[in-house]
C-alpha positions in Angstrom: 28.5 -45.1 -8.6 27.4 -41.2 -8.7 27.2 -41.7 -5.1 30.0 -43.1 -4.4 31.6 -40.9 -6.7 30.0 -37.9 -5.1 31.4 -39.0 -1.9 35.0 -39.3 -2.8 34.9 -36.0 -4.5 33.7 -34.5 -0.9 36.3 -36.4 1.0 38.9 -35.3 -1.5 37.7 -31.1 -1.1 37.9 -31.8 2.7 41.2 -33.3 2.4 42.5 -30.5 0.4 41.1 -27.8 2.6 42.8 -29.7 5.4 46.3 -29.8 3.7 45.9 -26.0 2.9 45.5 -25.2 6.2 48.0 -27.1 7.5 50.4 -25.4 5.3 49.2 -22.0 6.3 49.8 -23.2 10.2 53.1 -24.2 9.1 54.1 -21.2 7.6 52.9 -19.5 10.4 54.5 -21.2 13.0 57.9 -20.7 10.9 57.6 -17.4 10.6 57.2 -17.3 14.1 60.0 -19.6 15.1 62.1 -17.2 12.5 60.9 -13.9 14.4 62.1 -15.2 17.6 65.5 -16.8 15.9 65.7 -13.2 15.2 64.9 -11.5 18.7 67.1 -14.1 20.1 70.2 -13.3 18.0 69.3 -9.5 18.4 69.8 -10.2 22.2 72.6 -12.4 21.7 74.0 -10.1 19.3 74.1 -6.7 22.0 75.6 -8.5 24.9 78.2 -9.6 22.6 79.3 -6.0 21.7 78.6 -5.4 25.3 81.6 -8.0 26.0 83.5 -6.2 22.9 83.5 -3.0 24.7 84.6 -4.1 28.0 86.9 -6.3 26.4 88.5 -3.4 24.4 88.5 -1.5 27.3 90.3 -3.5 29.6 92.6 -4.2 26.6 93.3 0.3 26.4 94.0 -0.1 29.9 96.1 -2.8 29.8 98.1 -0.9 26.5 98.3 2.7 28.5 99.9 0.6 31.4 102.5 -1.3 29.4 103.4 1.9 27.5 103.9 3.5 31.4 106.1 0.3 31.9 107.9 1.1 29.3 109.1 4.7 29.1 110.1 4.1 32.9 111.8 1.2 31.4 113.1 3.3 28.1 114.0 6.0 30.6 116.0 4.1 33.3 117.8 2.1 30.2 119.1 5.7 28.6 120.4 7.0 32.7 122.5 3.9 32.4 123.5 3.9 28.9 122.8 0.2 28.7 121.8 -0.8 25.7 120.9 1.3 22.3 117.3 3.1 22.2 117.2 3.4 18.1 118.0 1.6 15.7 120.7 4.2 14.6 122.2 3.3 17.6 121.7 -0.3 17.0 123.6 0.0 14.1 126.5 1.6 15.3 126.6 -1.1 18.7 127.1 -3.9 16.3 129.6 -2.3 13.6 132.8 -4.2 13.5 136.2 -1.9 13.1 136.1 -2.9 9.6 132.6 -1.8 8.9 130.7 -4.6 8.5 127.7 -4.8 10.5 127.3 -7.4 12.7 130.9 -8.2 13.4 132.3 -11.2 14.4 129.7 -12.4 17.1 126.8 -11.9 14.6 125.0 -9.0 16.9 121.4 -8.5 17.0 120.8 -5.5 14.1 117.1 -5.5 14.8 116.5 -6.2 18.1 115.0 -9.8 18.1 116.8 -10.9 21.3 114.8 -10.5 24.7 116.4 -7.7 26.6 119.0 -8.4 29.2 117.1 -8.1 32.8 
């Protein structure tokens, strides 16, 4: 029985040591899989504000050109004395004789319509 005994208690240290160090190897090799998780999402992460840049960038452009578009657009609509350029001017476009703004046909106070072309 001491035998016996003796034995199990060795087999039961080796097991023990053997768990332990598979534990340590685990930890390890999470840690490692986290670290490059990491470095992946690092590098993930700058080509992404990369993107945001150029994106922005293109989107300035895009903003500086439409503004252009517009004051030529703005400027050509106040030669011809089209339609209103302020909302003062809005105003007064869609007073009725009476007063009332709006008048009869409703009028567009705030400028939600598209614009004529």
């Amino acid at each position: 029985m001491r035998i016996l005994r003796s034995l199990t208690d060795q087999q039961q240290k080796v097991y023990e040591k053997a768990i332990k160090d598979i534990r340590a190897q685990v930890k390890l090799t999470a840690g490692q899989a986290q670290a490059r998780i990491i470095k992946t999402q690092a590098n993930n992460d700058g080509k992404m504000m990369d993107q945001l840049q150029d994106d922005n960038t293109h989107l300035r452009n895009q903003l500086r050109e439409l503004n252009v578009k517009f004051r030529e657009l703005e400027q050509q609509r106040r030669k011809r004395g089209q339609f209103p350029s302020t909302i003062r001017e809005k105003v007064k476009a869609t007073r009725s004789p009476g007063g009332m703004i709006g008048g009869t046909g409703g009028g567009d106070l705030y400028g939600l319509r598209a614009p004529m072309q």
